[in-house]
C-alpha positions as CSV (number, residue, x, y, z in Angstrom):
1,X,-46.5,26.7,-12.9
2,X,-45.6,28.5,-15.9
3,X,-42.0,29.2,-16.9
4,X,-40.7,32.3,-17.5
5,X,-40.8,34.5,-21.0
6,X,-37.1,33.8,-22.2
7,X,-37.5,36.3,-25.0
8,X,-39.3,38.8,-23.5
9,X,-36.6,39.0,-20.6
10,X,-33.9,38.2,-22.4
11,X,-34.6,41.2,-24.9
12,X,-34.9,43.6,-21.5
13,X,-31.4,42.2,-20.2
14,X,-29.9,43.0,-23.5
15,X,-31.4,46.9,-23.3
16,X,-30.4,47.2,-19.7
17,X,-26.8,46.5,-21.1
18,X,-26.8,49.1,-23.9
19,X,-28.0,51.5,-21.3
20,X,-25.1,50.5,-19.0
21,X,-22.7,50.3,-21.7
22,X,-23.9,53.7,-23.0
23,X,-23.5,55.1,-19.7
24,X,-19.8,53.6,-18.9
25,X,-18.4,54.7,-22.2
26,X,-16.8,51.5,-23.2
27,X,-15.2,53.3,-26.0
28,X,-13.9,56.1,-23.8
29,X,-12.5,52.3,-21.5
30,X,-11.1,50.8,-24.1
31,X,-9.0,53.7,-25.3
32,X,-7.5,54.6,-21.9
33,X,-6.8,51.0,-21.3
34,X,-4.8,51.1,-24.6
35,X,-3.0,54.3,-23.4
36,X,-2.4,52.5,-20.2
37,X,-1.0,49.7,-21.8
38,X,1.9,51.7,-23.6
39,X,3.0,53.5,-20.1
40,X,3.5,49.8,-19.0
41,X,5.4,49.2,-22.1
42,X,7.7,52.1,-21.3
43,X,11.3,50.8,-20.0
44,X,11.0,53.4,-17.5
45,X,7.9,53.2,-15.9
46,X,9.4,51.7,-12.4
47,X,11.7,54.2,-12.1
48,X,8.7,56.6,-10.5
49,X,7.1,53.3,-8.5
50,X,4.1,55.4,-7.3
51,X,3.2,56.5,-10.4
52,X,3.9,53.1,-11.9
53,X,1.7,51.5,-9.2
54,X,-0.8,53.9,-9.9
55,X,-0.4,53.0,-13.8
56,X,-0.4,49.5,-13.5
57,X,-3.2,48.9,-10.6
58,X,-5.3,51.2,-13.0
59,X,-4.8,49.3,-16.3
60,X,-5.7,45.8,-14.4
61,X,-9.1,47.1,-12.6
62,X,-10.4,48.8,-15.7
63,X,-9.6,45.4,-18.0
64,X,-11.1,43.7,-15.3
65,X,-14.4,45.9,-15.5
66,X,-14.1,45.5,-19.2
67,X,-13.9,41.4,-19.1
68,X,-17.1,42.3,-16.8
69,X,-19.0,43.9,-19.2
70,X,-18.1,41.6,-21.9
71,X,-18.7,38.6,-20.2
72,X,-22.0,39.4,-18.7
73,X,-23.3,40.3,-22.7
74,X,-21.8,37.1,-24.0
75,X,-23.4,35.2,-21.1
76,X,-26.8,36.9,-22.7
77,X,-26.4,35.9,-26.1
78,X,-24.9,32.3,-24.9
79,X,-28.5,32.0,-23.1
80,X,-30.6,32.8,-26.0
81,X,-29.0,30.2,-28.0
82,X,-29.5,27.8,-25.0
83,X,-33.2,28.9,-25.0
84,X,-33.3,28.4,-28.6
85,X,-31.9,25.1,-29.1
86,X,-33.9,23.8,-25.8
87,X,-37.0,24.8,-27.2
88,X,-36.3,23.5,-30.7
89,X,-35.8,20.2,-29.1
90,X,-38.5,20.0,-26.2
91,X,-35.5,19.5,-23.6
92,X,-37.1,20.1,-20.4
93,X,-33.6,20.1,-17.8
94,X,-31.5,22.4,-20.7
95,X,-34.7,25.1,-20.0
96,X,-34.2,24.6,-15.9
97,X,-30.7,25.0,-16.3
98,X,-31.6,28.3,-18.7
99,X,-34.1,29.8,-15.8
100,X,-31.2,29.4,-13.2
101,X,-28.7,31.1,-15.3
102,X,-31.7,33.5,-16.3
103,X,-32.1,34.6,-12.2
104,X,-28.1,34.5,-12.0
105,X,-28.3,37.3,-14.9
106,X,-30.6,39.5,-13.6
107,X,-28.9,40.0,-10.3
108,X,-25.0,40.3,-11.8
109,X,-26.6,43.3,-14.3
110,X,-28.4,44.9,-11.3
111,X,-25.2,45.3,-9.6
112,X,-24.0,46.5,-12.7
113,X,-26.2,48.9,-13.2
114,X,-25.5,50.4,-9.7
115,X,-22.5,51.7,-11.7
116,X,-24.4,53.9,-13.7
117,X,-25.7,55.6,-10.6
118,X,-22.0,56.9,-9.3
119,X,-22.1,60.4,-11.1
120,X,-20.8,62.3,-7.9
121,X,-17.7,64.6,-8.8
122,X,-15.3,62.0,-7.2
123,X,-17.0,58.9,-7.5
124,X,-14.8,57.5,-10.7
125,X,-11.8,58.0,-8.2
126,X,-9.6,55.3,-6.5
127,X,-10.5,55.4,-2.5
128,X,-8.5,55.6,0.9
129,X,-10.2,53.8,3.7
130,X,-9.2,54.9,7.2
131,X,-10.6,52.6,10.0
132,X,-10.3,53.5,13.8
133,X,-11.3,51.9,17.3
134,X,-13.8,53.9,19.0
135,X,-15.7,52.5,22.5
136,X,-14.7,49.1,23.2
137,X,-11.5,48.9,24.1
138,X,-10.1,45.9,23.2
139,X,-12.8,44.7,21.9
140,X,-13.0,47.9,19.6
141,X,-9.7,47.1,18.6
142,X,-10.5,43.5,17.2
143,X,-13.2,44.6,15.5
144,X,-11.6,47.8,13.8
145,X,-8.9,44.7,12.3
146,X,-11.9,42.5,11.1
147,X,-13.2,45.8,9.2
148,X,-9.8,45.9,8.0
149,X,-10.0,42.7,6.8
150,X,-13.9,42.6,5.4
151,X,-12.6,45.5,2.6
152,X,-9.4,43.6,2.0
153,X,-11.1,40.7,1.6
154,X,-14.2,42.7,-0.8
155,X,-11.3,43.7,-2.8
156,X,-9.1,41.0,-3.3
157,X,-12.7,39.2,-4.7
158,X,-12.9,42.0,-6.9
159,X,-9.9,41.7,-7.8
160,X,-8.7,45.4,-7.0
161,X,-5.5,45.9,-5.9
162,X,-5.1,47.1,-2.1
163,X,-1.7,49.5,-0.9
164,X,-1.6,49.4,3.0
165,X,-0.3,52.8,3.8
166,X,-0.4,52.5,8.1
167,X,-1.3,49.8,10.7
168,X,-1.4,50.8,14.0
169,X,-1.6,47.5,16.4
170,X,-2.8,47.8,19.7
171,X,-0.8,46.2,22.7
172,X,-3.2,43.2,23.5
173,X,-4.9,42.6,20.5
174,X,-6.2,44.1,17.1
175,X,-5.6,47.3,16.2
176,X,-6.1,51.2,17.0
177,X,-6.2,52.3,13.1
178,X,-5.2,51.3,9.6
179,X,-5.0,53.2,6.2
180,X,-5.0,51.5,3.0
181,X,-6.0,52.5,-0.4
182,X,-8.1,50.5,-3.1
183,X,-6.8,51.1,-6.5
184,X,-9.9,50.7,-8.7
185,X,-12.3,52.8,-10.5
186,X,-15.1,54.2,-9.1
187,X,-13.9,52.9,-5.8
188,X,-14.3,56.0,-3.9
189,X,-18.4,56.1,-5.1
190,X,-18.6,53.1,-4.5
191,X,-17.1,52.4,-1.0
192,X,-18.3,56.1,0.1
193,X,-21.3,54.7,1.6
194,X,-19.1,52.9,4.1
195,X,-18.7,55.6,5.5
196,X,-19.5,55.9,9.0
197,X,-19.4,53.8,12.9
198,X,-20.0,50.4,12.5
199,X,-21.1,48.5,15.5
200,X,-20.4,44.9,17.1
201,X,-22.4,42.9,19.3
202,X,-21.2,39.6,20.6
203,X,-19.8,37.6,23.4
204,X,-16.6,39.1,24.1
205,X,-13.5,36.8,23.3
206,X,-11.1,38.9,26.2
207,X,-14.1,38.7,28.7
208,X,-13.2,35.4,30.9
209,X,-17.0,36.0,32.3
210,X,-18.3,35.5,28.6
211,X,-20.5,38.5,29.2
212,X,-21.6,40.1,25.8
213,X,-19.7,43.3,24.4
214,X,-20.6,45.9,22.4
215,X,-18.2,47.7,20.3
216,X,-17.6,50.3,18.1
217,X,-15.3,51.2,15.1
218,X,-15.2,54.2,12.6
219,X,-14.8,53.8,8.4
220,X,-13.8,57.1,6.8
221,X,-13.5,56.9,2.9
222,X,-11.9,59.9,1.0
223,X,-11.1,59.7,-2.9
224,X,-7.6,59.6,-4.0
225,X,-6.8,63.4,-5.7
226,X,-5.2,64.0,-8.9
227,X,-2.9,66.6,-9.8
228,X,-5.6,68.7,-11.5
229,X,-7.2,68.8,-8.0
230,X,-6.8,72.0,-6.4
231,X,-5.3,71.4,-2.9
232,X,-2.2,73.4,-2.0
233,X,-0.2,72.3,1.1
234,X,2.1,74.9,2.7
235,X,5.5,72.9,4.0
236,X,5.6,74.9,6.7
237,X,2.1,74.1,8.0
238,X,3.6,70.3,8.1
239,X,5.5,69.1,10.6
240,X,7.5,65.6,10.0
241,X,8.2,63.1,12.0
242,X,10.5,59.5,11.3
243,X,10.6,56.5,13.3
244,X,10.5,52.8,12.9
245,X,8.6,50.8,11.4
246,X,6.2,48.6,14.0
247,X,4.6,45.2,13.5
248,X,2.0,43.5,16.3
249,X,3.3,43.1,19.3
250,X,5.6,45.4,19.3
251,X,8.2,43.8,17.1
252,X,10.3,46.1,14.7
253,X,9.6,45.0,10.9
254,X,12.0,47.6,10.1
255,X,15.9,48.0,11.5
256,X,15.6,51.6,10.1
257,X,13.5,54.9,10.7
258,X,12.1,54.9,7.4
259,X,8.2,55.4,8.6
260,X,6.7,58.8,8.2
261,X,4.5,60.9,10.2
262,X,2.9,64.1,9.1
263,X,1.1,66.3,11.3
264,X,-0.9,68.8,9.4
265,X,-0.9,71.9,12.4
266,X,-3.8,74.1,11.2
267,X,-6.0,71.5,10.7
268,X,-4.4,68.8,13.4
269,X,-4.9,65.9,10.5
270,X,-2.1,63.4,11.4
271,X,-1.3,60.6,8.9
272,X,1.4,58.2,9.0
273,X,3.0,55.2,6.4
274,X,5.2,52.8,6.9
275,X,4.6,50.5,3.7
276,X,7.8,51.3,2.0
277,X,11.3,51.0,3.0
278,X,12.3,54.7,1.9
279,X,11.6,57.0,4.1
280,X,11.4,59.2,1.1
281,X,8.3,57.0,-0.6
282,X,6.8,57.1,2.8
283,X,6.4,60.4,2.7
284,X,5.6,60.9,-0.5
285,X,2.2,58.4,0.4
286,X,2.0,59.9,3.3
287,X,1.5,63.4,1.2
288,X,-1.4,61.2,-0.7
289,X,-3.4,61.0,2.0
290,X,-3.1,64.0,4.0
291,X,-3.8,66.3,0.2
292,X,-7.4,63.7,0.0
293,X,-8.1,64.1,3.5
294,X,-7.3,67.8,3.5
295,X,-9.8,68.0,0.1
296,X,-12.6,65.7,2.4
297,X,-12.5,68.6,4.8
298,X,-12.7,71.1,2.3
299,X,-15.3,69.8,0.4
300,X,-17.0,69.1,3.8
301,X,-17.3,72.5,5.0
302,X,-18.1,73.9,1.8
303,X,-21.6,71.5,2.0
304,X,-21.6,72.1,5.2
305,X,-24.3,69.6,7.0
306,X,-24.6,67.8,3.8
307,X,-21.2,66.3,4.4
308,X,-20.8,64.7,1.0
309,X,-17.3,63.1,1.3
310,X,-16.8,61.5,4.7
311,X,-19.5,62.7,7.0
312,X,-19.1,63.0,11.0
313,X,-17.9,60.0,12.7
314,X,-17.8,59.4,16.1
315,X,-17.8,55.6,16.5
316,X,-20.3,56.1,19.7
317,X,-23.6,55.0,20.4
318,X,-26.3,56.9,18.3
319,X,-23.9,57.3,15.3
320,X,-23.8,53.8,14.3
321,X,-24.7,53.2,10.7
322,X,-24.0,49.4,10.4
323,X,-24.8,46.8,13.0
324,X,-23.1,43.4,13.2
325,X,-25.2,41.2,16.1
326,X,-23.4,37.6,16.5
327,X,-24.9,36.9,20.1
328,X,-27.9,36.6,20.9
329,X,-28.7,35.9,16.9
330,X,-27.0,36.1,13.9
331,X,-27.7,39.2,11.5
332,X,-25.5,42.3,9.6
333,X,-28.1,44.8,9.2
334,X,-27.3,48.9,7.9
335,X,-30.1,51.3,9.5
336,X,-30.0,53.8,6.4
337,X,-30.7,51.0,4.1
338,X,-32.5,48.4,6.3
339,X,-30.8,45.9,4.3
340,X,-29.7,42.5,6.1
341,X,-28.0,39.4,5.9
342,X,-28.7,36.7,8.8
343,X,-24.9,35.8,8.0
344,X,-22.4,38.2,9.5
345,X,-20.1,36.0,9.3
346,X,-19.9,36.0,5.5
347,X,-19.8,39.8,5.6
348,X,-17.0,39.8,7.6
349,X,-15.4,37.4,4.8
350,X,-16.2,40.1,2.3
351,X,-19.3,39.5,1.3
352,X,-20.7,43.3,0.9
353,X,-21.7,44.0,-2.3
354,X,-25.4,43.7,-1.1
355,X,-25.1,46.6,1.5
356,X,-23.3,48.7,-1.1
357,X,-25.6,48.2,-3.7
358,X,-28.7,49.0,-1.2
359,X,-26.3,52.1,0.0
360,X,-25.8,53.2,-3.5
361,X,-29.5,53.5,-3.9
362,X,-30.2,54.8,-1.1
363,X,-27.9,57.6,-1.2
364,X,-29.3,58.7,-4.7
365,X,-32.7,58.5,-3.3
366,X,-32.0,61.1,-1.1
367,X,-30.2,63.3,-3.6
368,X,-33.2,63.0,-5.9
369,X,-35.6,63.8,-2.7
370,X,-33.6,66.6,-1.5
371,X,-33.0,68.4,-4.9
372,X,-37.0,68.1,-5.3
């Protein structure tokens, strides 16, 4: 069996990569990271801590996509050399170690590449993920916390910083919602096609007949605004409420009432932190997310079915986007996509990058269909 063409496919990674660096502006990177780099600097950075989260969360994701770039071209030129020398010298297991590497290349510039395919108006923006329970009950519950942890997980891999905003614990187990944000670039595009109910089938854990459950949970993903982003919020359309800060099981993780509440009355949007001991900075987060979700809703009506930010999602049956099977076999499979893993457990350890990558491509299939 013949071996691959090194050179031919080498040469095609290596174009792929000027595309993709074309594309991402690595110029356009490399300057903000600079600019970044002297807010860090400044003595007074901490003395706004959301904007210096914001700063510094920023600057370590983009050098981290920056490192990934690099890398992933020196890997290329390190394999032609390899190739090179192998062939020079007739060294059979230096070429099998090249192919390996070879296969490993092809599928870390695919997912690359996906990158150049987030071009929506949002998509270069840092995300907030909201996750609720829907049917279930308990169950519901558990499996709203193991989405919780699947995108913490996904990021902490990535490397991309995660700021829990809200945790809401139900009484016996897991929990009723959370709110977090993923401080990254191009997170919202990226995690946008998360979007949607994800449903659970397995032998219930809090059945004590071992009968199977099935369960539901709902992933809303809005991008994080900026202060050019045109979303005005009347104070008098808020209401706010304080109380204290709540860990599992009821037990206060706070001696204060420093968490925040805000109730957004035209719309009925509620959102609450508790991350922070100021009741001030909890509200101040708390203002994040209500101004994104406010700006989902907008942009939501204004596409009308199209729902281009966060969709409808009514963790039911029928709505279901995702399904995780553990009993009576073992598979993660999306229905847009048809993407699947026989390993659900793995995606539950964070391993989604496949079912983003298929989303991604999916999605702008149907942009491309619809605008034809």
């Amino acid at each position: 069996m013949a071996g691959p063409d090194f050179d031919a496919e080498i040469k095609q990674l290596q174009t792929t990569m000027g595309t993709i660096e074309h594309v991402l502006d690595l110029d356009s990177m490399r300057a903000e990271i600079a600019d970044l780099g002297e807010q860090v600097a400044a003595p007074d950075l901490w003395d706004d801590q959301a904007n210096a989260t914001r700063v510094t969360g920023r600057l370590s994701a983009l050098q981290g996509e920056l490192e990934r770039i690099t890398s992933l071209r020196s890997r290329i030129e390190d394999l032609g050399v390899l190739v090179e020398l192998a062939q020079e010298e007739g060294d059979a297991d230096s070429l099998a170690e090249a192919e390996v590497e070879l296969g490993r290349l092809h599928k870390s510039v695919e997912a690359l590449e996906v990158r150049t395919l987030l071009s929506g108006e949002y998509d270069e923006r840092e995300a907030i993920v909201s996750i609720r329970s829907g049917a279930g009950g308990v169950d519901a519950a558990d499996f709203a916390e193991m989405l919780m942890r699947m995108y913490t997980r996904w990021a902490e891999q990535h490397k991309y910083p995660v700021e829990v905003y809200d945790v809401s614990y139900a009484e016996e187990a897991g929990i009723k919602s959370a709110e977090f944000a993923i401080h990254a670039p191009y997170a919202y595009g990226t995690l946008s096609v998360e979007a949607g109910t994800h449903r659970l089938v397995r032998i219930s854990p809090f059945d004590n007949q071992g009968r199977r459950q099935t369960s539901f949970a709902a992933v809303e993903v809005v991008p994080v605004l900026e202060q050019t982003d045109e979303i005005e919020v009347d104070e008098n359309d808020i209401r706010v409420d304080v109380f204290r800060s709540g860990g599992p099981g009821g037990q206060s993780v706070n001696t204060t009432d420093s968490a925040v509440r805000l109730t957004h009355i035209p719309t009925g949007i509620v959102v609450s932190c508790q991350n922070e001991k100021s009741q001030l900075q909890n509200k101040a987060s708390a203002m994040v997310v209500l101004k994104a979700k406010l700006l989902a809703k907008k942009k939501a009506e204004e596409a009308a079915l199209k729902k281009d930010l966060k969709g409808d999602v009514a963790a039911a049956w029928g709505d279901q986007m995702r399904n995780y099977v553990l009993n009576p076999y073992q598979m993660a499979k999306d229905l847009r996509t048809g993407f699947e893993v026989g390993n659900p457990q793995a995606v539950f350890d964070g391993d989604i990058d496949g079912f983003i990558e298929a989303g991604i491509r999916w999605r702008r299939g149907a942009e491309k269909a619809e605008s034809n």
